[in-house]
N, C-alpha and C positions, 0 to 999 in steps of 0.2 A: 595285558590281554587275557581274556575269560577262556578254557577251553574246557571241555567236558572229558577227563580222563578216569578212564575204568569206573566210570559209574558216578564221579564226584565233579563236581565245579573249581577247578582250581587257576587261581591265576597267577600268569608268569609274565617276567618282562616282555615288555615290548619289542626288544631288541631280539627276540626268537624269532625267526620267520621260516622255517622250515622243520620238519620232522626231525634231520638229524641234528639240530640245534638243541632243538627239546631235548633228544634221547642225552646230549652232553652235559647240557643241564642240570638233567637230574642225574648224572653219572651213569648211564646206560649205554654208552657206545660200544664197549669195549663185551656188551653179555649179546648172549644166544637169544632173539629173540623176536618175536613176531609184532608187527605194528598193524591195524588196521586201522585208517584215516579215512572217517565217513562212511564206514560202511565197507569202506574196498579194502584186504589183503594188498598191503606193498611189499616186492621185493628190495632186499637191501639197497639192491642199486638206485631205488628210486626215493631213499631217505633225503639224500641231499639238493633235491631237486621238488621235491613235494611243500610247498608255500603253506603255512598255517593263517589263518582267518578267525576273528572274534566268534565265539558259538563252535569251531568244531569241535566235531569227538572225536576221539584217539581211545584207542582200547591199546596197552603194553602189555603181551604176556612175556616174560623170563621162562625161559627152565633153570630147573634147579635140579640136582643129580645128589642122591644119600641111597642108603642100601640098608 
């Protein structure tokens, strides 16, 4: 499946069909971080319940903490 993340075209199995699948996927479960899925800001709660579709965008931001 095609998805439009942070600005790039990247495609991922088939077998992803939701936000928090993705974020496992690319090893992101486990970080502090914001998803916005088409446009809309999801809270956590709503990763594993949020269905992915050929064409969306997904924007990932992480924080990262240094001093």
């Amino acid at each position: 499946m095609k998805l439009h993340i942070n600005g790039q075209n990247v495609e991922v199995p088939d077998t992803i069909r939701t936000i928090e699948e993705l974020l496992a996927h690319f090893e992101l479960q486990e970080k502090m971080l914001v998803v916005e899925h088409n446009q809309n800001i999801l809270q956590k709660e709503e990763h594993e319940n949020t269905e992915l579709s050929e064409g969306h965008k997904i924007e990932i931001v992480h924080f990262v903490g240094g001093g």
